[in-house]
C-alpha positions in Angstrom: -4.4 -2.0 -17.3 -1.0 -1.2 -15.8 -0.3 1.6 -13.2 3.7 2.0 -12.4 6.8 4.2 -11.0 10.2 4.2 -13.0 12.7 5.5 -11.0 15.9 7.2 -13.3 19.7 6.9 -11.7 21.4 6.2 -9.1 22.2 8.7 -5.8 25.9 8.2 -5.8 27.4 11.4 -4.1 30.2 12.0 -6.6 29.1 11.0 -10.2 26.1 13.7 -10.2 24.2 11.6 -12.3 20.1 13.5 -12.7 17.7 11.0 -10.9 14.3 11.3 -11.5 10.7 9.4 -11.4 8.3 9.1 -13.9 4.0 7.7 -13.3 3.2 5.2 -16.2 -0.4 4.1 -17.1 -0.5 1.4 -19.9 -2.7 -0.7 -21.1 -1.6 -4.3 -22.3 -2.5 -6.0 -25.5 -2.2 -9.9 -25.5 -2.8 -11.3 -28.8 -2.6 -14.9 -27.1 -4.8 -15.4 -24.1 -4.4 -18.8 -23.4 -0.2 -18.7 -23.6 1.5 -15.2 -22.5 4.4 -15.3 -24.9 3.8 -11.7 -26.5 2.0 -8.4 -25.8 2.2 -5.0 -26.7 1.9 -1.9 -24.1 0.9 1.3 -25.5 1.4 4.3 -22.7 1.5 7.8 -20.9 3.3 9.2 -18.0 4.7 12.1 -16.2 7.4 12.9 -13.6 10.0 14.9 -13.0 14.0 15.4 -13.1 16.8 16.5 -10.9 20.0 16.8 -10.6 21.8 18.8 -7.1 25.3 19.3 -6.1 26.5 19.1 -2.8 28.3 22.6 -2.0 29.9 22.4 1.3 33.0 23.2 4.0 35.0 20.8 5.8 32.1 19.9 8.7 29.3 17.4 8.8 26.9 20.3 9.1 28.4 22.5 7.0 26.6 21.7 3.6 23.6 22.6 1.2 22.3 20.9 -1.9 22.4 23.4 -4.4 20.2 22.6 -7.7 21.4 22.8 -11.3 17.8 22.2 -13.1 14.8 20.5 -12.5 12.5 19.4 -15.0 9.3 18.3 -15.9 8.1 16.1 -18.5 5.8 13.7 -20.0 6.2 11.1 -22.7 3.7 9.1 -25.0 5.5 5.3 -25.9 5.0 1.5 -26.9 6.8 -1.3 -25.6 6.3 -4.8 -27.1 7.1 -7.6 -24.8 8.4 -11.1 -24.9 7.4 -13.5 -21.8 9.1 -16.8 -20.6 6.7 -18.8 -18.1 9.0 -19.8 -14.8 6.1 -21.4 -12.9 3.1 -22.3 -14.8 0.5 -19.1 -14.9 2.0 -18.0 -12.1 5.6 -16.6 -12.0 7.0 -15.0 -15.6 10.2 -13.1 -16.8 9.8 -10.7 -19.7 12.0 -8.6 -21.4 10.6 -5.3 -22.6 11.8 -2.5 -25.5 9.9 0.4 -24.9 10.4 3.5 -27.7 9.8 6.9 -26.1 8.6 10.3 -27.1 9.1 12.3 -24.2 8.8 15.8 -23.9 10.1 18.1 -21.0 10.4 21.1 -19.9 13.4 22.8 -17.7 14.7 25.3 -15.2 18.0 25.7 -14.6 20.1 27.2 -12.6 23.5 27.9 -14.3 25.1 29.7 -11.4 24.5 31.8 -8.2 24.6 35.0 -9.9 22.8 33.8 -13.6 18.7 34.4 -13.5 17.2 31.1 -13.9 17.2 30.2 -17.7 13.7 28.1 -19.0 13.7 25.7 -21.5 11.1 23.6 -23.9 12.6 20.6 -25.7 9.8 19.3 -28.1 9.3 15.1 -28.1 12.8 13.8 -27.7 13.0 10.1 -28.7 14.8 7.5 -26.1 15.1 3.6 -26.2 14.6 1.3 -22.6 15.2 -2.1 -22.3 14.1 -3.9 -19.1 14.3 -7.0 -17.9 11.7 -8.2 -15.1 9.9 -10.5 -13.2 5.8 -10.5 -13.4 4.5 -12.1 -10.8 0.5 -13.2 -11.4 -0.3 -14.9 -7.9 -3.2 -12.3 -6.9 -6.1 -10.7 -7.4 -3.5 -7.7 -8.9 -0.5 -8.9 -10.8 2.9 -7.4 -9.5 5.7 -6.7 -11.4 9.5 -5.6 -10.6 11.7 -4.5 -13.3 15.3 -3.1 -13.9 16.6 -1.5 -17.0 18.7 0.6 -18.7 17.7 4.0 -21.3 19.1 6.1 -23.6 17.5 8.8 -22.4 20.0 12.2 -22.6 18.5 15.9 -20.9 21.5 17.1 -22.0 19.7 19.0 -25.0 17.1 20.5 -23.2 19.5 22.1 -20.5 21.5 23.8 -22.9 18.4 25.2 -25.0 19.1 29.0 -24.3 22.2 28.5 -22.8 24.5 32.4 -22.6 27.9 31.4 -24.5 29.6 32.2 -21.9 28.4 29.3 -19.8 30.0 25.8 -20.6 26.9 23.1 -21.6 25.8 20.7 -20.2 27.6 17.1 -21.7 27.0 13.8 -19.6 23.1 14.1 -18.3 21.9 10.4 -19.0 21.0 9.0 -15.8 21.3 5.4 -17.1 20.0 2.9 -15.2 16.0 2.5 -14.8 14.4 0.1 -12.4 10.5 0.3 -11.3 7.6 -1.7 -9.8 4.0 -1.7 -11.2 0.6 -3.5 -10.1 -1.7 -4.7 -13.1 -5.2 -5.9 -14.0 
């Protein structure tokens, strides 16, 4: 059993990439007990999605975060992985391909005058591959992971989108990096 956070982008002020953060539980399937070389992960999660823009004068205290959506979602997935022992039964680094249906729901906020639009995207399909360390030296195994996804919320924003409000184009936050604790 596996219980983990995935955090989604990166907070740098002037790319307004969406962050978000998604719970995984996940359940790992070793076909090999003796020698981890290979197991599969079947899993659910749930989190949410944001993205703000800083709105602002020329002063330090002169700002607000203003939102453009936030979303919540939750995805069903598999992700086979392939292990390479660095100490023995101990230390491990695996790579991991997980395939993602993911389905999330949105409110966004086009501008200050728009009412807030709503949005369901049904089970969108992404790709993540992560490359981490698993560390098996207690009672709970630890393991710390980076990655990057294909994920895109690009579609689900502009889902009853006015015309005369330009869409939404570059909402993939990219980069993916996490911790979880397993049994």
């Amino acid at each position: 059993m596996e219980f983990g956070f995935q955090f989604y982008g990166l907070p740098i002020p002037d790319m307004e990439l969406p962050m978000g953060a998604m719970f995984k539980i996940g359940y790992d399937i070793v076909p090999y007990k003796k020698n981890l070389i290979f197991s599969i992960q079947p899993y659910v999660g749930g989190g949410l999605f944001v993205q703000k823009t800083l709105k602002g004068g020329g002063t330090d205290y002169d700002f607000e975060y203003k939102y453009k959506y936030t979303m919540g979602a939750w995805e069903l997935g598999i992700a086979p992985k392939l292990y390479y022992p660095l100490a023995e039964d101990e230390l491990y680094v695996y790579l991991a391909n997980e395939f993602s249906f993911m389905n999330m729901y949105a409110q966004t906020w086009d501008n200050d005058k728009a009412p807030v639009r709503r949005s369901n995207n049904y089970m969108d399909f992404y790709y993540t591959c992560k490359i981490g360390v698993l560390v098996k030296r207690w009672k709970q195994n630890a393991a710390f992971w980076i990655g990057y996804t294909t994920l895109d919320l690009a579609e689900t924003i502009n889902k009853n989108r006015p015309r005369e409000i330009s869409a939404y184009r570059n909402e993939k936050p990219g980069i993916c990096f996490g911790a979880s604790l397993c049994w």
